[in-house]
N, C-alpha and C positions, 0 to 999 in steps of 0.2 A: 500469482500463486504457483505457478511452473517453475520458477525460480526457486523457493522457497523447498519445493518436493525434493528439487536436484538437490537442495542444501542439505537437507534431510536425509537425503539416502545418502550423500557424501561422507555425513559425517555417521554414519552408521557403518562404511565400510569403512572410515578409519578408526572407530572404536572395534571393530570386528576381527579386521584382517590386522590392521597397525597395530593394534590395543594403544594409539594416542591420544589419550583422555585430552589435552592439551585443545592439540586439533579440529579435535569433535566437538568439544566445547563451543570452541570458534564458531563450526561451521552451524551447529541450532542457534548461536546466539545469531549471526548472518540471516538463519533463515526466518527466525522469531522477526528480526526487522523488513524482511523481505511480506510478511502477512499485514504489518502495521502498516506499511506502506501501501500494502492494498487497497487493505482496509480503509485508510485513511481517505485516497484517491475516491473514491466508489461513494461518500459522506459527503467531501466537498463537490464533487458534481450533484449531487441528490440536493445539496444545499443551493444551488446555484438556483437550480429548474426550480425549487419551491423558494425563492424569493423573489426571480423573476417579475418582474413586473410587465404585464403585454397593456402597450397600448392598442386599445380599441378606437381611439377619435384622433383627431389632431390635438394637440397641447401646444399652448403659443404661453411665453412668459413674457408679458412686455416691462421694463421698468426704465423711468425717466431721467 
């Protein structure tokens, strides 16, 4: 998400100071994927730990 802030204030000084709509544009859509990616990361571990399976015994499969 540190990422994503930097992008944000980036492109907020180049809509500011540059007036480069162009730029700025770039730099929120950068930052927009810089939060999905967070986002995303933080879902797939969450998913990981609740499908997890803990084995409690031994488990033998035997087949002949």
């Amino acid at each position: 998400m540190a990422k994503a802030a930097e992008y944000y204030s980036r492109a907020k000084q180049l809509i500011e100071v540059d007036q480069d709509w162009q730029a700025s544009g770039s730099m929120i859509l950068k930052a927009l994927a810089e939060e999905r990616k967070s986002e995303n990361t933080g879902l797939q571990v969450m998913n990981v730990i609740k499908y997890q399976k803990f084995k409690t015994k031994l488990e033998f499969n035997f087949r002949s």
